[in-house]
C-alpha positions in Angstrom: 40.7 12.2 7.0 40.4 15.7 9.1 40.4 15.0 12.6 37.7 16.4 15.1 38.5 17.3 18.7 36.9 16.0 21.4 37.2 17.4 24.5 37.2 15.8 28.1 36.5 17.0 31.1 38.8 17.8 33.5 37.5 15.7 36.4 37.9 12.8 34.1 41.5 13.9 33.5 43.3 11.1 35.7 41.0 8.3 34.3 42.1 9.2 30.8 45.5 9.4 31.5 45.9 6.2 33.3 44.8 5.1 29.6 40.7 4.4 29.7 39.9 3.4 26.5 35.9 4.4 26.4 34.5 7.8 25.2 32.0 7.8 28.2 29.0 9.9 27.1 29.2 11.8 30.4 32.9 12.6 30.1 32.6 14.8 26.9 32.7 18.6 27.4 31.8 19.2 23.2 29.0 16.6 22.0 27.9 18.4 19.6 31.3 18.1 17.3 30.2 14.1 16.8 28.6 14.7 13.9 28.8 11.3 11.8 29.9 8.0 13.3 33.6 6.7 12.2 34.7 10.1 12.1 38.0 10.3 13.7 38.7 11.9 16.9 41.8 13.9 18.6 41.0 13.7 22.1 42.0 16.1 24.4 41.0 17.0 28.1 39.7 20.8 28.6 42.7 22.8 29.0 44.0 20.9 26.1 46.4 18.3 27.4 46.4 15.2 24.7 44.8 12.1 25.9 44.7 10.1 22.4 42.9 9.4 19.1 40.4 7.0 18.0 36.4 7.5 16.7 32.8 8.7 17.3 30.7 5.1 17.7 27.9 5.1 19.9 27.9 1.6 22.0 26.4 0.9 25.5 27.9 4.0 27.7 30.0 5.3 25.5 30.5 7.4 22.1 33.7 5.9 20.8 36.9 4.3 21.4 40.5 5.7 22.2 42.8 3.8 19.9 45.9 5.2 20.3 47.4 7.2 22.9 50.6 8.4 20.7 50.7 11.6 19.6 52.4 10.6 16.4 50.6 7.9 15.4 47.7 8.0 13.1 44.3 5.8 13.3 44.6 4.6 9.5 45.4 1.2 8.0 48.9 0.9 9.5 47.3 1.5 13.2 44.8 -1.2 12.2 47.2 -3.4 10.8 49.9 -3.6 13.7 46.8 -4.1 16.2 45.8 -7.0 14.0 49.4 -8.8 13.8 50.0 -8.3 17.6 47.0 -10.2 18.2 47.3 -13.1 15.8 51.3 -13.3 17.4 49.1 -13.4 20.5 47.3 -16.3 20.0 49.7 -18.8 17.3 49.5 -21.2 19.9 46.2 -21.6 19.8 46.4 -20.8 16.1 48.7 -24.1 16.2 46.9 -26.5 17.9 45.0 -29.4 16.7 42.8 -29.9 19.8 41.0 -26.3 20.0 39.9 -24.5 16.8 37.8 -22.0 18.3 38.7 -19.0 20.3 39.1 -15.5 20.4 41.5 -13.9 17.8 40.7 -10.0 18.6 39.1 -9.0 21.6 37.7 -5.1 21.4 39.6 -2.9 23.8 41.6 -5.9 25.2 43.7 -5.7 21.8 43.4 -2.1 21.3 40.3 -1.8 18.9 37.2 -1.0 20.9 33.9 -2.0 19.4 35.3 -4.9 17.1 35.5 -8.4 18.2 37.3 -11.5 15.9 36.7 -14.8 16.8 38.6 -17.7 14.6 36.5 -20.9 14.0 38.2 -23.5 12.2 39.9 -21.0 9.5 36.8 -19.1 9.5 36.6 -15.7 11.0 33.7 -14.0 12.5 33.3 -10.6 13.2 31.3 -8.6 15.2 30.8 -5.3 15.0 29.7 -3.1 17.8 28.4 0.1 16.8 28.3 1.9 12.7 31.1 3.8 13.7 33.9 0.9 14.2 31.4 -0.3 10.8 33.1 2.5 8.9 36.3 0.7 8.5 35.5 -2.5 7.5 36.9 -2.6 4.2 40.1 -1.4 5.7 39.8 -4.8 8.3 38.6 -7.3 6.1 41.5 -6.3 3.2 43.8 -7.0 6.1 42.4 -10.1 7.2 42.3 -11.5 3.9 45.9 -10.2 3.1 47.3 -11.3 6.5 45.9 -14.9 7.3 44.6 -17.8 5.6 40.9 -17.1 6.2 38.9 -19.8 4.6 36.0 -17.3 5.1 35.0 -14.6 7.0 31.8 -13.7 8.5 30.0 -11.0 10.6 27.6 -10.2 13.1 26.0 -6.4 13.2 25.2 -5.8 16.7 24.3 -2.1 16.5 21.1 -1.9 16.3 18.7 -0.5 18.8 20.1 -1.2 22.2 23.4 -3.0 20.8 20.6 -5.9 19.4 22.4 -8.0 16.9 21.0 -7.0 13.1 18.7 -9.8 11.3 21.1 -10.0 7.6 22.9 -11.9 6.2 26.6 -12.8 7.6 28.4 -14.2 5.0 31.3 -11.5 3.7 34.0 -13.5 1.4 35.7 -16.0 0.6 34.5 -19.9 1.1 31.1 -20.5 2.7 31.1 -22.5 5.7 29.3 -26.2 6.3 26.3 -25.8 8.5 26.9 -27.0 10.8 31.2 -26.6 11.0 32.7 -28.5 13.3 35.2 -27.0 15.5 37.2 -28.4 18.9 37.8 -27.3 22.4 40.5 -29.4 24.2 39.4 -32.2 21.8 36.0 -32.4 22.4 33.6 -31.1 19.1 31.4 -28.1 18.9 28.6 -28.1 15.9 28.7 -24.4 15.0 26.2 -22.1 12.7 28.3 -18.2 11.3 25.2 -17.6 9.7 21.7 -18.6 11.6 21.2 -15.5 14.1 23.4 -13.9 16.5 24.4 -16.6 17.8 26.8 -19.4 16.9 26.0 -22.3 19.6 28.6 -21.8 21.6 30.4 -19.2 24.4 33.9 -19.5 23.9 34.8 -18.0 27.4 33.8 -20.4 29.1 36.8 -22.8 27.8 38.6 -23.6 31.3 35.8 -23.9 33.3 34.3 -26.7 31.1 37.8 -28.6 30.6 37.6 -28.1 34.5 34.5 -29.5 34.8 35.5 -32.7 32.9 38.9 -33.2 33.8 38.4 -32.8 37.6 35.0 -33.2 38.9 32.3 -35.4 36.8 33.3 -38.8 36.7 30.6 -41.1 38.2 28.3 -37.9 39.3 25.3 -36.1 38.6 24.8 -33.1 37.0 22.5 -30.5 36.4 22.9 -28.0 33.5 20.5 -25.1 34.0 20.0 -22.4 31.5 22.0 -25.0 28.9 21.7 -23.1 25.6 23.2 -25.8 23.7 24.4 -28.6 26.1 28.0 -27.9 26.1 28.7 -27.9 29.8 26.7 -31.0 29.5 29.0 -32.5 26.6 31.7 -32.1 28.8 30.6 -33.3 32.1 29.4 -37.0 30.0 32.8 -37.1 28.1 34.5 -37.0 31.5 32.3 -40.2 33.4 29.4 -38.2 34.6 26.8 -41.4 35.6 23.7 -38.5 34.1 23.3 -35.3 32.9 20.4 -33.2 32.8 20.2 -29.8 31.0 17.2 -27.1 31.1 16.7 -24.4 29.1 13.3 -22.5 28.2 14.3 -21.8 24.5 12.0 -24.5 22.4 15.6 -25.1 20.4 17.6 -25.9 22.9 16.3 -29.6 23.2 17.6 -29.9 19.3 20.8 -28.2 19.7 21.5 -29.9 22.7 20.8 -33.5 20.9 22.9 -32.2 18.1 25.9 -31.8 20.2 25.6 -34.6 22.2 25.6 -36.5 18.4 28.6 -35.0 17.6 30.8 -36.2 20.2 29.3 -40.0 20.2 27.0 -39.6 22.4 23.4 -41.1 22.5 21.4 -38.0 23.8 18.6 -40.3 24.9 21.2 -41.5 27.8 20.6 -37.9 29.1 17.3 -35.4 30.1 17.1 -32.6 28.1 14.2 -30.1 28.8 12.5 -27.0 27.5 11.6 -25.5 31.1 11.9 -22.5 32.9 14.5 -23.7 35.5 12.9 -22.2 38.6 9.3 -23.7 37.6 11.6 -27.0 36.9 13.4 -26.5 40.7 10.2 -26.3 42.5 9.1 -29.5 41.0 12.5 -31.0 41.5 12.4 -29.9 45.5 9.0 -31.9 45.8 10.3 -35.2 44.5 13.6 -34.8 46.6 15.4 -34.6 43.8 19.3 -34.4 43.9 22.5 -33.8 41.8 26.4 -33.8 42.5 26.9 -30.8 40.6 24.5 -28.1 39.4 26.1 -25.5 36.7 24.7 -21.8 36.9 25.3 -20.0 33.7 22.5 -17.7 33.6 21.8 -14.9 31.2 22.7 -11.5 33.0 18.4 -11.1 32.0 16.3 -13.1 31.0 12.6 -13.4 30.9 10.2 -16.2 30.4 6.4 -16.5 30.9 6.9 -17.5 34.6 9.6 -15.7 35.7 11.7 -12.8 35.1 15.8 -13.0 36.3 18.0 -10.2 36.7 22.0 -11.4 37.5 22.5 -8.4 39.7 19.2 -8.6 41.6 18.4 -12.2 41.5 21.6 -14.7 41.6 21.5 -14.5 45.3 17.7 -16.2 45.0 19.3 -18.6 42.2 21.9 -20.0 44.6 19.0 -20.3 47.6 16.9 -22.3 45.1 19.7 -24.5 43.9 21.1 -25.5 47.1 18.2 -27.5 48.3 18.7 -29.8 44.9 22.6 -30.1 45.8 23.8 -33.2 47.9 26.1 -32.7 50.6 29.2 -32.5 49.5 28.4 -31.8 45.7 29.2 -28.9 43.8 27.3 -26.0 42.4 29.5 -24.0 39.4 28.1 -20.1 39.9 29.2 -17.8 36.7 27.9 -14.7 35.6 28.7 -12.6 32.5 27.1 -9.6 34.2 29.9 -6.5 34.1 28.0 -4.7 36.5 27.9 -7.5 39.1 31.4 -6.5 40.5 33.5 -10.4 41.8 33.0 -8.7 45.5 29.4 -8.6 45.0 28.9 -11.8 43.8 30.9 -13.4 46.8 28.4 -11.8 48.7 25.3 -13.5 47.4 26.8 -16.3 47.5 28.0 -16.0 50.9 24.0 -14.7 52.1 22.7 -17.4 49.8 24.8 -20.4 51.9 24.5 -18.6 55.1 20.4 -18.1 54.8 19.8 -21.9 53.7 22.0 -23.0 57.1 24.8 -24.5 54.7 28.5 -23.8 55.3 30.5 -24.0 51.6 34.2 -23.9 50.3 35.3 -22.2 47.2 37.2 -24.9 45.6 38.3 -22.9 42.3 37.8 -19.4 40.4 38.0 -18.7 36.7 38.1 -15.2 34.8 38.4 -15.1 31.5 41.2 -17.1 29.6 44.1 -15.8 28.2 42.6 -15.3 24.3 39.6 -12.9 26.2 42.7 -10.4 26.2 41.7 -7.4 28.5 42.6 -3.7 29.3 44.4 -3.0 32.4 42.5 0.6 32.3 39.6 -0.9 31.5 37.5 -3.4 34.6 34.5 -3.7 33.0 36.2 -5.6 29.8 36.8 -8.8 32.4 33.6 -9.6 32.9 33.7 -13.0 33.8 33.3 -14.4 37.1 33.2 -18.5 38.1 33.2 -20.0 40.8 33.1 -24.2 42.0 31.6 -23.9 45.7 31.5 -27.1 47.3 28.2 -27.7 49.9 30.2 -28.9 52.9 26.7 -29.5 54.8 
């Protein structure tokens, strides 16, 4: 295929050199030669110094991913395929093990394909594509997938539609259909997964080490509050290791079922534990007037949500979240803070923690941090592919 050049501004010239990966929209000097998404790009700065190739594919900021910063090397099926084997050598331990069957085989940038993401589930493999442009080539992926592993299946989620929104269709590709739910493992404990009911699949995999964390280290005997649950999995966790109660609150009417589901799974009796369709601050203001406590409360918000009561942006409003969960926290308990939020830098998050424990009268240790784990491979170029930030404060007083 002919290649199109792009050209980058000069100002942007050290960025792009120290390897960014993202077309930035702002960054190109010649727009107007992106003319059909999945063409592929030669990317050069003004005065035409090389910077790399890749292809136009509008997501988020940007208008297309750098693949390859060699000047002799072509973005075609081999380019695809040696990005695909590095990251399956990546992760054979986890490809190996018996106790976790669900992770991250590709991530975007992180493995040097921007705008595609492969997660493994049990032999399945679920794809998710982030614009029409990285689209283009999936014939050229899937044939590799299939030649190159032992894919049971494979699956996909579109999430290019207006505003990145996943695409309502139908997600099944090849090869063996799935059971709905499959069960899959994290450090032993089961996970009922759905590859084709919506955009989601009931479960974040990122979130891996903080929940064996949370089990292994912190809930036996205690109480724990699991606000904006999804599907109960920090809540799993916590009752597999000892917690005395868990409660989980989520305003999604499905939640309560998913929740129960997993909670099934893993030999549990659900009805040993509170699971409630609420909107969580409507849920603490009830919970502050009947003195209501817990050990440990888990903050895993959305970066925005809105319900009918309330609407919660990460990088306005965690501050406000902490404030309101510390008056339901014993002394000496724990509150788990995470956000997904890119834009909420880690610096900026210590701070509203900080103002949120300092405004309430409450001094606080940082027990533990997580980013993401080691299968959530990231770019060194690229700080906005690390998104995760978690952190166990402990309420001294």
């Amino acid at each position: 295929m002919e290649l199109t050049t792009l050209k980058i501004k000069q100002k942007y010239k050290k960025q792009y050199q120290a390897g960014f990966p993202l077309l930035l929209k702002e960054a190109v000097a010649n727009p107007h030669v992106l003319q059909e998404e999945g063409q592929l790009l030669e990317v050069v700065l003004e005065d035409g110094t090389f910077i790399g190739r890749g292809y136009y594919g509008e997501q988020n900021k940007g208008v297309g991913w750098i693949l390859t910063q060699k000047e002799k090397e072509a973005v075609d099926e081999k380019l695809f395929e040696k990005k695909l084997m590095i990251a399956l050598g990546r992760r054979s331990e986890l490809l190996a093990s018996e106790d976790t069957t669900a992770f991250r085989m590709l991530n975007g940038e992180g493995d040097g394909l921007g705008g595609l993401i492969i997660d493994y589930y049990d032999g399945y493999y679920l794809l998710q594509w982030y614009s029409a442009g990285i689209y283009s080539f999936k014939e050229t992926i899937i044939n590799l997938l299939l030649n190159s592993t032992d894919a049971k299946g494979i699956y996909e989620k579109k999430r290019f539609a207006e505003e990145g929104k996943y695409v309502e269709d139908e997600d099944f590709v090849t090869g063996e259909k799935a059971e709905s739910p499959l069960l899959v493992k994290e450090n032993g404990v089961t996970f009922a997964v759905y590859l084709n009911d919506g955009a989601m699949t009931g479960v974040f995999l990122d979130q891996r080490e903080v929940r064996k964390t949370l089990k292994d280290k912190y809930s036996q005997g205690k109480t724990v509050l699991n606000t904006f649950s999804y599907t109960g999995a920090f809540s799993v966790f916590a009752a597999l290791g000892g917690a005395s109660h868990t409660t989980s609150i989520d305003a999604a009417n499905r939640s309560k079922a998913k929740t129960e589901e997993q909670f099934r799974v893993n030999g549990l009796d659900p009805a040993a534990h509170r699971i409630i369709v609420d909107d969580v601050f409507a849920y603490y203001r009830r919970a502050a007037k009947r003195e209501e406590n817990y050990d440990i409360v888990i903050l895993d918000p959305p970066s925005f949500a809105r319900t009918k009561k309330t609407t919660f942006r990460a990088s306005k409003d965690y501050g406000e979240l902490i404030k309101q969960t510390l008056p339901i926290t014993n002394s000496g308990g724990l509150i788990i803070a995470s956000t997904n939020h890119a834009g909420l830098s880690k610096k900026k998050f210590l701070s509203f923690i900080d103002q949120a424990f300092k405004e309430n009268g409450h001094e606080y240790e940082i027990k533990e941090s997580y980013s993401l784990p080691e299968d959530f491979v990231t770019h060194s170029s690229f700080a906005e592919g690390n998104y995760l930030k978690v952190f166990f404060i402990k309420k001294l007083t």
